[in-house]
C-alpha positions as a printed NumPy array, in Angstrom:
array([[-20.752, -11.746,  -2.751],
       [-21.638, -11.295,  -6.17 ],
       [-19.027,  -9.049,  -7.754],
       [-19.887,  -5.056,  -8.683],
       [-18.768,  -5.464, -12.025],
       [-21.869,  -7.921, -12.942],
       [-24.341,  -5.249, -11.796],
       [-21.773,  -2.002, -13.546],
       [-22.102,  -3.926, -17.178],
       [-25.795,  -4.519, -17.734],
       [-26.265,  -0.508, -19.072],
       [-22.6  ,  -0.298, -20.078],
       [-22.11 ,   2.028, -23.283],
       [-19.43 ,   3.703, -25.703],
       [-19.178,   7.068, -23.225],
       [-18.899,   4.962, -20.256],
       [-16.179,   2.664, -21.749],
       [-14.258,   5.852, -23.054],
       [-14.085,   7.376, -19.403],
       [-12.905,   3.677, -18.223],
       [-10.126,   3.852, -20.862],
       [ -8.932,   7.089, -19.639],
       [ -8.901,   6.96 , -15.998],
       [ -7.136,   3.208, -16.481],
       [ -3.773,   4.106, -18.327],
       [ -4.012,   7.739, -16.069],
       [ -4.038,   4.965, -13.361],
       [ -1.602,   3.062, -14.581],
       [  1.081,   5.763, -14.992],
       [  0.698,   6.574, -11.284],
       [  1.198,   2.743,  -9.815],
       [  3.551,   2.246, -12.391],
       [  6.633,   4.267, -10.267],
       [  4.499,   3.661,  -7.135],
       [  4.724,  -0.308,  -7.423],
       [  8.139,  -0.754,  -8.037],
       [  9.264,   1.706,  -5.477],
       [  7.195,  -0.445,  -2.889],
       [  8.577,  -3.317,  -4.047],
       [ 12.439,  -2.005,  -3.425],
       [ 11.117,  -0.804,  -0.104],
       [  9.76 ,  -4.261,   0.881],
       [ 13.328,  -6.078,   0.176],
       [ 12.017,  -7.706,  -2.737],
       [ 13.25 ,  -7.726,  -6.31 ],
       [ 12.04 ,  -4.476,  -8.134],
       [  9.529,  -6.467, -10.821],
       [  7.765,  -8.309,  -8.087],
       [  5.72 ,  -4.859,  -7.52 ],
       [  4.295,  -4.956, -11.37 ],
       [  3.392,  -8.719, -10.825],
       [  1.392,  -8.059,  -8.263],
       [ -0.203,  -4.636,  -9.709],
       [ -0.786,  -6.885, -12.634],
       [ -2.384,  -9.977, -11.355],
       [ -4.187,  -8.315,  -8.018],
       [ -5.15 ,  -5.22 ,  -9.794],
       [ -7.385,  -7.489, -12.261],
       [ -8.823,  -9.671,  -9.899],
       [ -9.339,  -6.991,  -6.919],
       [-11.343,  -4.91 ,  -9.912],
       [-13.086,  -7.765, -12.042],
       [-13.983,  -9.869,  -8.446],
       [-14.416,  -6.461,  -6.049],
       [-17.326,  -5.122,  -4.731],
       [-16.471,  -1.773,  -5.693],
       [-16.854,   0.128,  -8.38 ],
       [-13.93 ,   2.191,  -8.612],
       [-11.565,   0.735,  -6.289],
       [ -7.607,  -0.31 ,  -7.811],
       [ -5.954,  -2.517,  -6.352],
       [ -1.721,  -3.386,  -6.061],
       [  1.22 ,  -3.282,  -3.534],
       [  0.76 ,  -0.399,  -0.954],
       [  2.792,   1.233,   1.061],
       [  0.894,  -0.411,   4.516],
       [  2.419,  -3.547,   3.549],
       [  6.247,  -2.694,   2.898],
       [  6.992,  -2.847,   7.13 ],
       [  5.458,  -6.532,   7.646],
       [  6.974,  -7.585,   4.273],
       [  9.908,  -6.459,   4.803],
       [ 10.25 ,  -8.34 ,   8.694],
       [  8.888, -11.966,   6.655],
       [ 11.499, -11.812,   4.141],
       [ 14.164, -11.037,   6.468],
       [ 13.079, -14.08 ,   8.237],
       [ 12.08 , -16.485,   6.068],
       [ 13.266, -15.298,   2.603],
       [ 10.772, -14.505,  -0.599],
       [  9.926, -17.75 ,  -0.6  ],
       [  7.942, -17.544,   2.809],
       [  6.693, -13.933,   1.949],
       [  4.717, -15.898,  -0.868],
       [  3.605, -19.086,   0.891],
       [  2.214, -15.953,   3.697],
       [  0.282, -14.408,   1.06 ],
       [ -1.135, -17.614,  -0.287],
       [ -2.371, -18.234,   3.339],
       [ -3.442, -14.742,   3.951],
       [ -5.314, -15.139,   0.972],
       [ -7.103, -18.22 ,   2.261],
       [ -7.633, -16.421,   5.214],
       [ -9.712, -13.731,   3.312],
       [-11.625, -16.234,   1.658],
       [-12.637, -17.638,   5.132],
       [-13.634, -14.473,   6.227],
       [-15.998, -13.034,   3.666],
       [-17.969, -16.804,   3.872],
       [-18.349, -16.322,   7.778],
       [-19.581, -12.504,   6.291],
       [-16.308, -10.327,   8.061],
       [-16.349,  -7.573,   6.135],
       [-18.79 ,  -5.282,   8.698],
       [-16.178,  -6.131,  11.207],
       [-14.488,  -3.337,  10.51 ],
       [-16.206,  -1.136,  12.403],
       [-15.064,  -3.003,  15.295],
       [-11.359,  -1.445,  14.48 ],
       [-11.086,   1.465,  16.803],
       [-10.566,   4.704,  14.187],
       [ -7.637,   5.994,  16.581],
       [ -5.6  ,   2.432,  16.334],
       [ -5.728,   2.878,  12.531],
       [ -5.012,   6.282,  12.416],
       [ -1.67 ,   5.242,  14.357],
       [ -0.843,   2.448,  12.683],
       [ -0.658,   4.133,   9.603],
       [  1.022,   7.169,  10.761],
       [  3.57 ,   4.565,  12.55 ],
       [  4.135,   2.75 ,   9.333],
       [  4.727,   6.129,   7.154],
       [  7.769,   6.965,   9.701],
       [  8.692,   3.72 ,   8.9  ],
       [  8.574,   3.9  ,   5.367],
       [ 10.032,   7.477,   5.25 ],
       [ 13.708,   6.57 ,   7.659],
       [ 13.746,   3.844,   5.17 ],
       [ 13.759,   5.481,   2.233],
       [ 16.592,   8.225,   3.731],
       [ 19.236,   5.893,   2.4  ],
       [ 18.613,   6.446,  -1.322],
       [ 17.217,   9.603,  -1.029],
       [ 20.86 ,  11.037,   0.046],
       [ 22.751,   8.766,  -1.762],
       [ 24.28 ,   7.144,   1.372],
       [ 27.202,   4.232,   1.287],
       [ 25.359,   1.855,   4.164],
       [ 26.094,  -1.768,   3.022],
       [ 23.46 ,  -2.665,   5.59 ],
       [ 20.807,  -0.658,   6.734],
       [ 19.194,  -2.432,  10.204],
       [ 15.482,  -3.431,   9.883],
       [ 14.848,  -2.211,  13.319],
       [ 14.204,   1.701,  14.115],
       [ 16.524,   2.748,  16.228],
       [ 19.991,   0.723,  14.805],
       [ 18.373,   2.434,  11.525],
       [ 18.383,   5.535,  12.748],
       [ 21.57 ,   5.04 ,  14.043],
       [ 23.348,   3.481,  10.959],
       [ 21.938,   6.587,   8.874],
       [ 23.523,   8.867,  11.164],
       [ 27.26 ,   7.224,  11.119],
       [ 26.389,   6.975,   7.269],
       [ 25.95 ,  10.741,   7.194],
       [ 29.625,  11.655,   5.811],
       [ 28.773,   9.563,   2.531],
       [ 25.725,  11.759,   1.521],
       [ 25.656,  12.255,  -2.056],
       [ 24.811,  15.975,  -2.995],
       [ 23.884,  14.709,  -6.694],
       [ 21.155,  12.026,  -5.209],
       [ 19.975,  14.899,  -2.693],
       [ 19.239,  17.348,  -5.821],
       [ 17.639,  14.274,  -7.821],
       [ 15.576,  13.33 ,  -5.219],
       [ 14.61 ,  17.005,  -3.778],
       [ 13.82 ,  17.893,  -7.688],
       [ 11.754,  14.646,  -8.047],
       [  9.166,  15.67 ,  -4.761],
       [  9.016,  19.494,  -6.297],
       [  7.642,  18.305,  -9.304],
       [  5.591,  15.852,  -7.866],
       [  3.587,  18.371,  -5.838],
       [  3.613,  21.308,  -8.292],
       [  2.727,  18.514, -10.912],
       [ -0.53 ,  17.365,  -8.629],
       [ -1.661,  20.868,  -7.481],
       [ -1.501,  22.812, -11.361],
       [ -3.141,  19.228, -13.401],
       [ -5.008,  17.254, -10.742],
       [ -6.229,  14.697, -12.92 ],
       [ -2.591,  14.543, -14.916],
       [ -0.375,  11.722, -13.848],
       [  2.535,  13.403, -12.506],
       [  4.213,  10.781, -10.707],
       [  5.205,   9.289, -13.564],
       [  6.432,  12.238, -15.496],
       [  8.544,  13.494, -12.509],
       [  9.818,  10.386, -11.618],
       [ 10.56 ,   9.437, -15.107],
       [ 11.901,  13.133, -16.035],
       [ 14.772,  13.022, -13.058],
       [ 15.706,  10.075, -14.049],
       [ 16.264,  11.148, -17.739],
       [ 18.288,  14.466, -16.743],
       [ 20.456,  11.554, -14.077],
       [ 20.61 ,   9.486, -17.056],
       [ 21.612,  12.023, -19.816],
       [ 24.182,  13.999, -17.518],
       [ 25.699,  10.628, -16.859],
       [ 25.155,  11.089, -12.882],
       [ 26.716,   9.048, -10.708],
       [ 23.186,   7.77 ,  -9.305],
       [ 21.875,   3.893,  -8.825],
       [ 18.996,   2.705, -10.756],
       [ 17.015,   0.296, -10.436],
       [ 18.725,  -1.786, -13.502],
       [ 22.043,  -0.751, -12.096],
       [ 21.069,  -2.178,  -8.152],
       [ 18.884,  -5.083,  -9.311],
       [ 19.356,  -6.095, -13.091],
       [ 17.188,  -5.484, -16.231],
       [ 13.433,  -5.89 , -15.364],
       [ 11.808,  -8.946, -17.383],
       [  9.591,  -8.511, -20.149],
       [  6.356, -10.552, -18.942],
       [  5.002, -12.275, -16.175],
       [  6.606, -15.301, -14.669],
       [  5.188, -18.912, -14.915],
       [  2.545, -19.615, -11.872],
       [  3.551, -22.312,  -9.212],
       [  2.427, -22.949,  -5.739],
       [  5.176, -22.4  ,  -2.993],
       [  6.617, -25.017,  -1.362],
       [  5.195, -25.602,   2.479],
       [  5.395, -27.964,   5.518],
       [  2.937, -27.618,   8.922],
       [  6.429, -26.047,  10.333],
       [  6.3  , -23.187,   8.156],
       [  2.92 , -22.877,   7.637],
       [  2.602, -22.497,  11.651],
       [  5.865, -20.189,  11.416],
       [  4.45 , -17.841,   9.195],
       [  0.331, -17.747,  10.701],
       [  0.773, -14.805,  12.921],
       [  2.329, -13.018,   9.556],
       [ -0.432, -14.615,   7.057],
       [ -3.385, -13.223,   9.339],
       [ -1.232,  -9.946,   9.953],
       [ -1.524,  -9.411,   5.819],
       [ -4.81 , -10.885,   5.738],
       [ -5.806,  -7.926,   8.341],
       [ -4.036,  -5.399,   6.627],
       [ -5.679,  -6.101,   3.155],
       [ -8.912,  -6.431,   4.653],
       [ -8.739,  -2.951,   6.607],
       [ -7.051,  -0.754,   3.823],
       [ -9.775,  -2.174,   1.201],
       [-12.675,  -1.721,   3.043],
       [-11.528,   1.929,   3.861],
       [-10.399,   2.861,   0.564],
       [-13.724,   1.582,  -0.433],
       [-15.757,   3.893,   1.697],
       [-13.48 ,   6.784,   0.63 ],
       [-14.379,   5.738,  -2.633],
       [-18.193,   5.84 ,  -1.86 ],
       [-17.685,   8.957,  -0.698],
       [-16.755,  10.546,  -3.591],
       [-18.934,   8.772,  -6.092],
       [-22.021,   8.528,  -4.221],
       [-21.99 ,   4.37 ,  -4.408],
       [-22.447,   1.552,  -2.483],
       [-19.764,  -1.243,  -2.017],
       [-20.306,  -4.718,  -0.994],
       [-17.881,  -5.485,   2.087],
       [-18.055,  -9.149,   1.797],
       [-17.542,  -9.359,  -1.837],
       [-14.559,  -6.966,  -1.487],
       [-12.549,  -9.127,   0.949],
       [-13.094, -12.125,  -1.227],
       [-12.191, -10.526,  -3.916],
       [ -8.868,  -9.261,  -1.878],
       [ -8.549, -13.304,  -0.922],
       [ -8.482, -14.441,  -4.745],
       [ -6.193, -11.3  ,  -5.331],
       [ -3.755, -12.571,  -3.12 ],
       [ -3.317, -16.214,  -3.864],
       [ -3.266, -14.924,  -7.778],
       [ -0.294, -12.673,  -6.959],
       [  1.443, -15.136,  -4.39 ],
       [  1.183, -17.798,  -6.95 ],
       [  2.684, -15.432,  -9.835],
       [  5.345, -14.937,  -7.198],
       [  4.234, -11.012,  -6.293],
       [  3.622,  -9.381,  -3.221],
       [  0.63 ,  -8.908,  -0.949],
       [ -1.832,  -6.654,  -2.216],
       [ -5.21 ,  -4.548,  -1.62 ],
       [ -7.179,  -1.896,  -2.181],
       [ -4.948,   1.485,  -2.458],
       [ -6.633,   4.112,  -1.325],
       [ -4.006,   6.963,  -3.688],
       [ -4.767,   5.342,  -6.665],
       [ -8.355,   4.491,  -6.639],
       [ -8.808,   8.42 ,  -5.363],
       [ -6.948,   8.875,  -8.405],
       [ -8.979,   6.36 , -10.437],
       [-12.136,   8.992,  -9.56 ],
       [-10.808,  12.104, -10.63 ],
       [ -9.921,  11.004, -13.686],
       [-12.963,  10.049, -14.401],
       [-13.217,   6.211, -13.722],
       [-16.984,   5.146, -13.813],
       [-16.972,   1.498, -13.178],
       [-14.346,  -1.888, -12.957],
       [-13.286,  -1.733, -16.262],
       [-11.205,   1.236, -15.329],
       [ -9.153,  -1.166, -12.924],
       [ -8.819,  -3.91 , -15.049],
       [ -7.851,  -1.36 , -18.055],
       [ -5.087,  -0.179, -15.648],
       [ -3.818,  -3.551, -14.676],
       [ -3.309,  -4.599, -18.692],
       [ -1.683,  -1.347, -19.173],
       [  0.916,  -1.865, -16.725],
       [  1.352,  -5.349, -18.114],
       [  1.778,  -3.854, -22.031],
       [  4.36 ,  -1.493, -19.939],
       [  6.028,  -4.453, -18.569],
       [  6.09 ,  -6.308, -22.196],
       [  7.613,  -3.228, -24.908],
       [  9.21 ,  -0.824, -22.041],
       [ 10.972,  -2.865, -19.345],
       [ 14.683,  -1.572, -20.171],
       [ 13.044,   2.172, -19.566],
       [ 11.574,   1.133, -16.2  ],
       [ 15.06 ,  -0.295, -15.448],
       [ 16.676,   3.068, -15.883],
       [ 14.502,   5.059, -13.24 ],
       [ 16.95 ,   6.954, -10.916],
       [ 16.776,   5.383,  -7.155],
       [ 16.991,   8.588,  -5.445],
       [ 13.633,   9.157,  -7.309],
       [ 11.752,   6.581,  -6.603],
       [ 13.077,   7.081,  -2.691],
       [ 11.355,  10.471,  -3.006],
       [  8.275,   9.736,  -4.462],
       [  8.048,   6.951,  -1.061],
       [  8.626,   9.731,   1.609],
       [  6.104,  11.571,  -0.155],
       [  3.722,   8.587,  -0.221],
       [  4.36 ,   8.149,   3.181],
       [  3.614,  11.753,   4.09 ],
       [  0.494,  12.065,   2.658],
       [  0.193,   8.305,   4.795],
       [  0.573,  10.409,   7.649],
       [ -2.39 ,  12.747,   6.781],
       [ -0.799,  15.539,   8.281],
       [ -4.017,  18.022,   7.844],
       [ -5.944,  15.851,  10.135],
       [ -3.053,  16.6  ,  13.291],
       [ -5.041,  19.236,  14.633],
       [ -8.099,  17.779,  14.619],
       [ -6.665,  14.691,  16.888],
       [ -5.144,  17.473,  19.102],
       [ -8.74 ,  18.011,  20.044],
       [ -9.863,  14.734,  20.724],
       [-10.68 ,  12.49 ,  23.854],
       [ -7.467,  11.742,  25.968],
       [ -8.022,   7.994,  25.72 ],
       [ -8.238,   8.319,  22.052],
       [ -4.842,  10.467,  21.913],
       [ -3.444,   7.692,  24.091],
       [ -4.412,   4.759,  22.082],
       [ -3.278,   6.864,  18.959],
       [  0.236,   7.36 ,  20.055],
       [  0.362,   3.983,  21.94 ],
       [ -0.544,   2.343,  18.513],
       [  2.084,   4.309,  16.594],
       [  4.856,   3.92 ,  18.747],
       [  4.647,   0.117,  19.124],
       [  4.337,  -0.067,  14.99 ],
       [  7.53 ,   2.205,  15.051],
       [  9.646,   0.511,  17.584],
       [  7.866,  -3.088,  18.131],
       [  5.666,  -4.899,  15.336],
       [  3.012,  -4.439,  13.609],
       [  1.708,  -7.564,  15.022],
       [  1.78 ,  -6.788,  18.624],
       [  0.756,  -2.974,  17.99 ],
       [ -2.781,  -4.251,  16.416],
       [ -2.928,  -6.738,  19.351],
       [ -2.578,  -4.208,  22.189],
       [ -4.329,  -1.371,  20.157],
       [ -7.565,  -3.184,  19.311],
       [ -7.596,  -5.31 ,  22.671],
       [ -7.683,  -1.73 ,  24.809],
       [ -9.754,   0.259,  22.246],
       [-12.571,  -2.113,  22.811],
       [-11.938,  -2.05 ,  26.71 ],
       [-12.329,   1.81 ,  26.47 ],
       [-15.243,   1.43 ,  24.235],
       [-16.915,  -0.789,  27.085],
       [-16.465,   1.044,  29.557],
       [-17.224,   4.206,  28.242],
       [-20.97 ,   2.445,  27.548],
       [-20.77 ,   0.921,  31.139],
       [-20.166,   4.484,  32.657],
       [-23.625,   6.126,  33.866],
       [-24.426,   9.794,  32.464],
       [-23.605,  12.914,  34.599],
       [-27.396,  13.39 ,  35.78 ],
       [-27.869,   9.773,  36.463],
       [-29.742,   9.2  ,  39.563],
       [-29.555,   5.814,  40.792],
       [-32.678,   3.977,  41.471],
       [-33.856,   3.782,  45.225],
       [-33.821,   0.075,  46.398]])
């Protein structure tokens, strides 16, 4: 339990701090666009995403087991958030957080965190490619520019509404937004380590601005972003709600716990460290009260930015806590800037997201898998797409374990049985 940033501080020096200090505003000016464009995805107000990279972000990095891991809103969270509020407001998104974070807590006591390899690989794989499609049709909207008044939460009426919407595509929010993902990926393959979300998010948006576009932004959609963090409160709650809102508290709690236990093996990977599972998902369990009770969204490790975090040179979690108070000094002296980013970039810069999500150099390999593993893949994917989250984890973990015992119960080919 005790957290990695203890054991990273007893030989900490000046070079070490320098590299920290570099890789956490780098960090910074990636979950800057990233967090507030998850944050309009989710149906919640635009500077709910830098309260929660703000308060999470610290605590995942100064309570985490891992050295380089940065923590915030992701992407895996935007489909379940986006169901709770429709259901129960913002109000019970945050009371499901708080609970999700107690839920967390529980779990690292009772020592969770090697559960993980419990999770079949192929029912994560399609989860997350499931909630990328997601993400992506419901980003389509802003990304053309398209008069919908209201776009369904559900697939196929989505799908649906975008295609009657299709004569109200805006050519100007098409050019914005296909400019926005050119720069973004000539950005990341010529300067790596350079932080070119930011700068082609940010330089769309000044060309919409300056040309006088006709584009939404985010202060034109939602209102000038605050300059600060709000006031901490608890939420209110009855036993009615509280049972209301368990299957989506243990739904978060899951997703946090997964996503920051795998970002912090990819993390290992590239560093060469070792991360303490149990510490990690009480660190995500603190995380997530902090940000539920600053009124943010659920958060955990992000596996983008901590990768991110590494190449930049990030040595220990100073760099995550140096990121967090950046975006914070952002949110202080440069809110009315944030305000003016362009919508149809921000909608780009989430279909990207969700494509890389989607992994798409890995397709081939899963062509050449086991057919029970294709099976539970695409069965997994599908019910995130057109069911819920909740009953796609249900039915994909409950059958991946069935396959996975009877693949152990079934004898080899040259088994000879014994003569009785």
């Amino acid at each position: 339990m005790k957290p990695k940033i203890l054991t990273t501080l007893q030989d900490y020096d000046a070079a070490t701090l320098r590299a920290d200090l570099i890789a956490g505003v780098t960090v910074a000016m990636v979950a800057l666009p990233l967090s507030l464009a998850i944050a309009i995805a989710s149906g919640a107000a635009p500077q709910t995403g830098i309260v929660t990279a703000v308060v999470a972000g610290f605590l995942i990095s100064a309570l985490g087991g891992s050295r380089v891991q940065i923590g915030g809103p992701t992407g895996a969270f935007i489909v379940v958030v986006y169901g709770v509020i429709a259901a129960h407001g913002f109000a019970g998104l945050v009371l499901a957080t708080l609970m999700a974070g107690v839920i967390l807590i529980v779990a690292a006591l009772l020592r969770a965190g090697n559960l993980i390899r419990l999770v079949p690989e192929p029912v994560i794989n399609g989860f997350t490619i499931g909630i990328a499609i997601i993400i992506a049709t419901s980003q389509l909207k802003d990304f053309f520019g398209m008069q919908i008044a209201d776009l369904p939460a559900a697939f196929f009426p989505k799908v649906a509404a975008l295609w009657q919407g299709r004569d109200t595509l805006s050519l100007t929010s098409l050019a914005i937004g296909v400019a926005t993902v050119a720069l973004i990926v000539i950005l990341r393959r010529a300067a790596p380590r350079f932080p070119g979300l930011i700068v082609a998010v940010g330089l769309t948006s000044a060309v919409a601005a300056l040309a006088s576009l006709p584009i939404d932004t985010i202060a034109s959609r939602f209102g000038e972003l605050p300059r600060g963090l709000p006031m901490p409160a608890l939420p209110s709650m009855s036993l009615s709600l509280i049972a209301e809102l368990l299957p989506s508290a243990l739904i978060i709690a899951f997703l946090a716990g997964i996503e920051s236990l795998l970002s912090a093996m990819v993390a290992d990977r590239m560093i060469g460290g070792n991360y303490r599972p149990n510490a990690e998902i009480m660190a995500q369990g603190w995380a997530n009260i902090g940000s539920a009770l600053f009124g943010g969204l659920p958060a955990t490790g992000a596996i983008a930015r901590t990768a991110t975090n590494v190449r930049a040179g990030g040595k220990t979690p100073v760099a995550g806590i140096v990121h967090a108070l950046t975006i914070l000094i952002v949110m202080l002296v440069a809110a009315p800037l944030a305000g003016r980013l362009a919508l149809p970039a921000l909608a780009a810069l989430l279909i990207l997201t969700a494509w890389n999500m989607a992994e798409p150099h890995r397709w081939r390999a899963y062509l050449a898998e086991r057919r029970s593993d294709q099976f539970l893949m695409l069965m997994t994917m599908v019910l995130t797409v057109v069911a819920d989250l909740t009953i796609a984890i249900g039915a994909g973990v409950a059958i991946g374990l069935a396959l996975r015992l009877q693949r152990r119960k079934v004898p080899p080919a040259d088994w000879t049985p014994p003569d009785r």
